[in-house]
PASEBA-1860 file (N, C-alpha, C; in nm, 3 decimals):
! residues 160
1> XXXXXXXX> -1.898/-1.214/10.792/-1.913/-1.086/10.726/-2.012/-1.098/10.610 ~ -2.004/-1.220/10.546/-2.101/-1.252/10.427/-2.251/-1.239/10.476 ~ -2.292/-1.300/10.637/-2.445/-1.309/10.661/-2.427/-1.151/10.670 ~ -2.394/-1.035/10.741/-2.420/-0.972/10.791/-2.476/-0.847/10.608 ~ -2.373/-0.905/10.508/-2.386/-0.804/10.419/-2.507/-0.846/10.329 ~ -2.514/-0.968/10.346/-2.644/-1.050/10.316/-2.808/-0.971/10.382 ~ -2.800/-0.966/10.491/-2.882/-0.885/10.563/-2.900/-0.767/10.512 ~ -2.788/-0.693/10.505/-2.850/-0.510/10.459/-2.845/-0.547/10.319
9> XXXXXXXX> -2.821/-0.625/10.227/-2.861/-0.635/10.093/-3.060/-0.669/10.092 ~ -3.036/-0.817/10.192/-3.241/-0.829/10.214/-3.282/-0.696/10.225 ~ -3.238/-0.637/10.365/-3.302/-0.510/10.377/-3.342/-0.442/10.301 ~ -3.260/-0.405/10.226/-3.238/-0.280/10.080/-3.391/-0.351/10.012 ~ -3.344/-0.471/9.963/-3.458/-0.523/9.870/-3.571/-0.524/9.941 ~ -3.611/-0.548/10.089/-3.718/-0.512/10.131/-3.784/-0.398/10.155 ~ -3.684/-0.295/10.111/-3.758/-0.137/10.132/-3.801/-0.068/9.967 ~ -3.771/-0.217/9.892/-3.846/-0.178/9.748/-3.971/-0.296/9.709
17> XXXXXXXX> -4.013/-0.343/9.835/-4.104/-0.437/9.782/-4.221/-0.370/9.827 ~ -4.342/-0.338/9.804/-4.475/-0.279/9.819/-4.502/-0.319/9.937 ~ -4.531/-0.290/10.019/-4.605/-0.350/10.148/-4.707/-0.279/10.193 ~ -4.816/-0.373/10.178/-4.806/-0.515/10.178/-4.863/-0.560/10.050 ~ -4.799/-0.699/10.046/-4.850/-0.745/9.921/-4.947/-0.759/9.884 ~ -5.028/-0.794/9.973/-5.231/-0.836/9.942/-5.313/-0.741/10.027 ~ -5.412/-0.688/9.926/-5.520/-0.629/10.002/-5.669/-0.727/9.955 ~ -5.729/-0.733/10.004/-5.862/-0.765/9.955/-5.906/-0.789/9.809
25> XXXXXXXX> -5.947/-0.582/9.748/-6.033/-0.569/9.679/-5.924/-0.521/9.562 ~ -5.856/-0.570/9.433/-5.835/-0.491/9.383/-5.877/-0.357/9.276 ~ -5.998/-0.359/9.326/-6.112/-0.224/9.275/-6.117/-0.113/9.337 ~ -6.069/-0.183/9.489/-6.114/-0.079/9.581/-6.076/0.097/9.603 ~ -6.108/0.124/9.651/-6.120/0.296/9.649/-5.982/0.292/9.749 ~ -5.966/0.182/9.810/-5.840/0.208/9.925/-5.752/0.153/9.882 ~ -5.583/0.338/9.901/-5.504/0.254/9.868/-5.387/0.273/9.964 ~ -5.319/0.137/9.973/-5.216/0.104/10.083/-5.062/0.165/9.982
33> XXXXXXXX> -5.001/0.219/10.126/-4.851/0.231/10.105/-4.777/0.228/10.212 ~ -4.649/0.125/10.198/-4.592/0.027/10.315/-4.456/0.088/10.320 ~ -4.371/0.061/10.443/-4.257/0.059/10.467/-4.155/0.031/10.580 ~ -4.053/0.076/10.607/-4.005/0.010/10.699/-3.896/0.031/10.762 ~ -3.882/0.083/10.889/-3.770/0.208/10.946/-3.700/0.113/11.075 ~ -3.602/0.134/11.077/-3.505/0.070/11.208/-3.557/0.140/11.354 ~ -3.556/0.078/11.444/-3.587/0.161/11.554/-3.444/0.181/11.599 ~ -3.414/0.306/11.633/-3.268/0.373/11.686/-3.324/0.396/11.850
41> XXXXXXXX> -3.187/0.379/11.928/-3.254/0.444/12.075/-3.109/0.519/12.072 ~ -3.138/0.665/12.055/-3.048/0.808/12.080/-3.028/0.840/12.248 ~ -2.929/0.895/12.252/-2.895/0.934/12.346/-2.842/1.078/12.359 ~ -2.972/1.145/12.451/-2.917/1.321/12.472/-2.856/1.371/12.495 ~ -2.799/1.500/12.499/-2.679/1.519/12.573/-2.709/1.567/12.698 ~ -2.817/1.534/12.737/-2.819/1.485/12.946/-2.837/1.383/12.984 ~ -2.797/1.274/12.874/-2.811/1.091/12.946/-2.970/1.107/12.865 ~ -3.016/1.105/12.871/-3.190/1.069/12.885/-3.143/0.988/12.752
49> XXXXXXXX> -3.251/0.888/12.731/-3.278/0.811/12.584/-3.431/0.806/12.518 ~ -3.406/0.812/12.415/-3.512/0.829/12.343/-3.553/0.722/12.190 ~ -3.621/0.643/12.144/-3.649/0.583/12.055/-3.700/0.689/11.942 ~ -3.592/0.679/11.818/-3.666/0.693/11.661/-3.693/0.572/11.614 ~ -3.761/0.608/11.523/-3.765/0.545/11.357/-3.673/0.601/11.249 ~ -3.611/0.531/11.187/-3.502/0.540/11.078/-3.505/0.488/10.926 ~ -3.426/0.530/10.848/-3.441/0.471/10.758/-3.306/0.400/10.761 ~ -3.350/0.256/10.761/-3.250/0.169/10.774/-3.166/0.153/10.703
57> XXXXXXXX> -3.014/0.091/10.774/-2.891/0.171/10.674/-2.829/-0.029/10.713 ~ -2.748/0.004/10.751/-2.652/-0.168/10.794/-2.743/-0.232/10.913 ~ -2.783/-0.346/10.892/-2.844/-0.457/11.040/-2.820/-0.544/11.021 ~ -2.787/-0.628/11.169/-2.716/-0.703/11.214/-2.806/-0.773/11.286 ~ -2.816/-0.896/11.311/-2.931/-0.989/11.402/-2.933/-0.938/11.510 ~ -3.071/-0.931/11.524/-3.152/-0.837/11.673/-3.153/-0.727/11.659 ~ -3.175/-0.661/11.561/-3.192/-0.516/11.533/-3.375/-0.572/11.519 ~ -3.396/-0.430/11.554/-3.522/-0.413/11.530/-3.594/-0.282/11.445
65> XXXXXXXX> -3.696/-0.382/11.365/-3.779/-0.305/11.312/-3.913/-0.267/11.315 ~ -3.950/-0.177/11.254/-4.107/-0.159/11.199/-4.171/-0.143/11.086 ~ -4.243/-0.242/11.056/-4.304/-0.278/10.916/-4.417/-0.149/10.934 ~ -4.492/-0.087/10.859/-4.570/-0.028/10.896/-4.664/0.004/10.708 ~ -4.793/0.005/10.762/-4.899/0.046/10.636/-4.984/0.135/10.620 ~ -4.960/0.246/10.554/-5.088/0.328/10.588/-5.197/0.325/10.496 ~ -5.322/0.330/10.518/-5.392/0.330/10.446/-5.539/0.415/10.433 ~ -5.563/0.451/10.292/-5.639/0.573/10.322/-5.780/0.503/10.208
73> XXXXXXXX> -5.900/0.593/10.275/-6.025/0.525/10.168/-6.025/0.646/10.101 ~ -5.999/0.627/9.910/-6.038/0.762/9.823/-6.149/0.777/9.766 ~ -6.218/0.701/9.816/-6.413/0.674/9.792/-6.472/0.798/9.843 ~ -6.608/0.768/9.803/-6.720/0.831/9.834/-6.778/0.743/9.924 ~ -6.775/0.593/9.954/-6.864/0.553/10.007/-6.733/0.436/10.130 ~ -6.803/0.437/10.241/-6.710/0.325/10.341/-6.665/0.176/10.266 ~ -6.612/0.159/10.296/-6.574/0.008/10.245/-6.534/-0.069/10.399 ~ -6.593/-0.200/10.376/-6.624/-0.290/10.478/-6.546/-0.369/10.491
81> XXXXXXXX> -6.514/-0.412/10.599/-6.429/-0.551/10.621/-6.300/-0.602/10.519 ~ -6.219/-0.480/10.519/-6.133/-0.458/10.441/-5.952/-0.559/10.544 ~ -5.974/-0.652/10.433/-5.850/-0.724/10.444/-5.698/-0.690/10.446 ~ -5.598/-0.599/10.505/-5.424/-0.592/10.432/-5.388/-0.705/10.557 ~ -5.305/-0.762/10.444/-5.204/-0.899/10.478/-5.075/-0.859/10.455 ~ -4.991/-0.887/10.543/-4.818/-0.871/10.496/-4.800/-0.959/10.528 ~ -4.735/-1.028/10.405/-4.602/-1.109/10.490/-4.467/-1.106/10.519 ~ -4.424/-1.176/10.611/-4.309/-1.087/10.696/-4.212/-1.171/10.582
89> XXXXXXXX> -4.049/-1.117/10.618/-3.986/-1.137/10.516/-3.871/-1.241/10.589 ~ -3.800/-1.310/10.495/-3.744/-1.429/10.572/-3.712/-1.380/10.660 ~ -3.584/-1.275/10.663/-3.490/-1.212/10.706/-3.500/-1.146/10.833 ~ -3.687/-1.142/10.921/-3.703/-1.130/11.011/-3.816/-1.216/11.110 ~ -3.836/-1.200/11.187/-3.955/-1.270/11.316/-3.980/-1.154/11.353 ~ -4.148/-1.158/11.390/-4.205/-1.118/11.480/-4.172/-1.113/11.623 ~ -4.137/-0.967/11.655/-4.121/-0.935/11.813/-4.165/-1.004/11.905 ~ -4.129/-1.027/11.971/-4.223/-1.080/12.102/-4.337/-0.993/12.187
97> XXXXXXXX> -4.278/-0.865/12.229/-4.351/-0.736/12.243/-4.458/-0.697/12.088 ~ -4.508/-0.818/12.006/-4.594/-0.753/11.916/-4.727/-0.775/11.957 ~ -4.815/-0.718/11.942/-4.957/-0.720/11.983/-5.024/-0.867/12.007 ~ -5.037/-0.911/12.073/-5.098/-1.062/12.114/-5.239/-1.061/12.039 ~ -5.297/-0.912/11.994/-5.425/-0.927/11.916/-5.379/-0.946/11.764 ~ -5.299/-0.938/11.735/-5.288/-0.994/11.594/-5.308/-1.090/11.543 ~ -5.388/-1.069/11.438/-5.427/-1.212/11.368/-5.315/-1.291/11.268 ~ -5.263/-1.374/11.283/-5.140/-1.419/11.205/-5.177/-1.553/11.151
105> XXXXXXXX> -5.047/-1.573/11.067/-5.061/-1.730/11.021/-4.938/-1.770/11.032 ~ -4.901/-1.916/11.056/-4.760/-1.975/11.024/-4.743/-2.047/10.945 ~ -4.858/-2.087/10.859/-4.878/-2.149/10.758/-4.870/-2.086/10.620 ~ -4.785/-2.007/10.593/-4.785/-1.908/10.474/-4.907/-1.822/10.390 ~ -4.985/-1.821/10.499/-5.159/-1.738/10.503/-5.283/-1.862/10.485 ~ -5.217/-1.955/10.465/-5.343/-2.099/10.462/-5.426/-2.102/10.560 ~ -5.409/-2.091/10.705/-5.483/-2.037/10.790/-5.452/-1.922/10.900 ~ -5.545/-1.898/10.949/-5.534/-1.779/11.061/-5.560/-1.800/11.183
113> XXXXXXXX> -5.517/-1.711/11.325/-5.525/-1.690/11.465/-5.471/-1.615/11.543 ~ -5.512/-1.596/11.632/-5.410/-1.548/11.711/-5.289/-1.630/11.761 ~ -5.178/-1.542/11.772/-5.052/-1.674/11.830/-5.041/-1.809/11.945 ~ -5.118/-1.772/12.057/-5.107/-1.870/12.117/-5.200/-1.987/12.102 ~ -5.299/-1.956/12.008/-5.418/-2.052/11.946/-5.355/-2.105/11.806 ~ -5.212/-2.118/11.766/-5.163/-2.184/11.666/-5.066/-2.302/11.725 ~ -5.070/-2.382/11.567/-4.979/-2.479/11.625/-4.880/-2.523/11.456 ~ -4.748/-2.546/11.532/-4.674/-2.592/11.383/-4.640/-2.734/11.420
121> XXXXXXXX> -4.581/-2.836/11.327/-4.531/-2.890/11.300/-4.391/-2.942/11.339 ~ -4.373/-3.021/11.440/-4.211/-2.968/11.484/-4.105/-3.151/11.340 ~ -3.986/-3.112/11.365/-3.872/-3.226/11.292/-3.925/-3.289/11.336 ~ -3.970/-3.368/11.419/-3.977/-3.516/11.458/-4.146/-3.569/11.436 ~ -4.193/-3.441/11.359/-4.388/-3.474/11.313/-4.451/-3.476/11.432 ~ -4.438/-3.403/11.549/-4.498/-3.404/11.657/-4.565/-3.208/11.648 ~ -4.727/-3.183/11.732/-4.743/-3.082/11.683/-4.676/-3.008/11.812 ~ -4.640/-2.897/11.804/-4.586/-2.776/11.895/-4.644/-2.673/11.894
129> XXXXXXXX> -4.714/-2.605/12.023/-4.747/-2.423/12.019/-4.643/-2.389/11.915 ~ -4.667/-2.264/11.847/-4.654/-2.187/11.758/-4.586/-2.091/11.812 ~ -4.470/-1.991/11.772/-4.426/-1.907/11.835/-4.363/-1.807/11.747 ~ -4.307/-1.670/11.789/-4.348/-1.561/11.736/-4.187/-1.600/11.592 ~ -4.145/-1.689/11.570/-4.032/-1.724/11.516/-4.084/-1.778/11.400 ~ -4.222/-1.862/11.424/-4.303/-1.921/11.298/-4.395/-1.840/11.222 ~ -4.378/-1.730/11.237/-4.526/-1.625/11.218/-4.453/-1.629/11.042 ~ -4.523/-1.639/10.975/-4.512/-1.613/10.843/-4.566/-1.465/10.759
137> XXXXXXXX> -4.696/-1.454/10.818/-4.807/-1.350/10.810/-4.876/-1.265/10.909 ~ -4.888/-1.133/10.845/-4.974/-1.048/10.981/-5.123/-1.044/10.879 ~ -5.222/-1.045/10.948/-5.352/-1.009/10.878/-5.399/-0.887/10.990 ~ -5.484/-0.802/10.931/-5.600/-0.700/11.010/-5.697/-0.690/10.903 ~ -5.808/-0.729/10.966/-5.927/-0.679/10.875/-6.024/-0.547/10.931 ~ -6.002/-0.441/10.877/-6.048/-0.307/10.877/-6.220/-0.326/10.865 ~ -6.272/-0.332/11.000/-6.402/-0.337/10.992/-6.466/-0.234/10.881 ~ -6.473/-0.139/10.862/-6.503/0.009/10.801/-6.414/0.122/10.817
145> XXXXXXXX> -6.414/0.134/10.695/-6.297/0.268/10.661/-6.419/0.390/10.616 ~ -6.449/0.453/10.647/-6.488/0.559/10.601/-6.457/0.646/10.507 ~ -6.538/0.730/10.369/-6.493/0.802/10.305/-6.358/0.898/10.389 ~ -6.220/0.935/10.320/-6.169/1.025/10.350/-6.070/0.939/10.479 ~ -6.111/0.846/10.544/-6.069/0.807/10.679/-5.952/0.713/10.620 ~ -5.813/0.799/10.689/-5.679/0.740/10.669/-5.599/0.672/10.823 ~ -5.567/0.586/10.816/-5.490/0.516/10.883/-5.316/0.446/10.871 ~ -5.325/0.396/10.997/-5.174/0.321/10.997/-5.172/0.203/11.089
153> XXXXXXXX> -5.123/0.091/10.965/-5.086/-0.068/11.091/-4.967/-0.086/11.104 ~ -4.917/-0.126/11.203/-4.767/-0.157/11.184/-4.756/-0.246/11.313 ~ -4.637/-0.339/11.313/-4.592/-0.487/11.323/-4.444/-0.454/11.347 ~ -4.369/-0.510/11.498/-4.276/-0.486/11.478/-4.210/-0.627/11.449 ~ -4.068/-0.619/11.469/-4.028/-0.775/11.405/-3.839/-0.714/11.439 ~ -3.773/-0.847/11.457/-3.616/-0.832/11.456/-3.558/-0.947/11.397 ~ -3.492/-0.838/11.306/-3.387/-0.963/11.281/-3.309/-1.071/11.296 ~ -3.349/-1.157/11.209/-3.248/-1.337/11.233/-3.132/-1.310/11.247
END
């Protein structure tokens, strides 16, 4: 009962931490605002099912979420090759169903790749493929944002 209240306590504290923590430029004209909703699958009253987003209340390992960032340019002028980094929070892993194009790290952002082009460290000092359990970090770098041009990244992930 202790892990489980442990969990919606992380939770709580993770729906007051900024996400994501690092952007690039802190000058920049673009600004990020993060968060993070339970996926619910409802059920109609003719059987059919349907997936929301929620604002997460009690979770329990294998619940799933979505980290998500939106971000908007309040410039006059594009901004280039614009960096947001999250990092994921103990308390969850990266989905398996998460985008295979994501650029990640398992190294606590020291380096970057895609997942199956990483490798960790296993107990016995031998190296091992990397897997969606070691992901520490999501990176996207926003080729060009355009004046006015708003967006959204998001990463799903389930709970330990």
């Amino acid at each position: 009962m202790k892990t489980f209240a442990k969990l919606a306590v992380s939770l709580a504290a993770l729906a007051l931490v900024p996400v994501p923590a690092f952007a690039q430029q802190a000058a920049s004209p673009v600004t990020l605002s993060g968060d993070v909703k339970a996926v619910k699958v409802v059920t109609d009253a003719d059987g059919s099912e349907r997936t929301e987003l929620v604002a997460p209340g009690t979770i329990v390992p294998g619940d799933r979420l979505v980290f998500g960032t939106d971000y908007a340019n309040n410039g006059s002028e594009a901004v280039s090759n614009f960096n947001v980094t999250n990092p994921l929070p103990a308390a969850v892993r990266l989905a398996p169903d998460a985008d295979p194009m994501l650029t990640v790290s398992v190294d606590g952002g020291k380096s970057w790749g895609k997942l199956p082009e990483l490798q960790v460290t296993a107990p016995d000092g031998t190296m091992r493929p990397a897997t969606h359990d070691d992901v520490t970090h999501v990176r996207w770098v926003l080729e060009s944002i355009a004046p006015g041009e708003k967006g959204r990244l998001t990463y799903p992930a389930i709970i330990r």
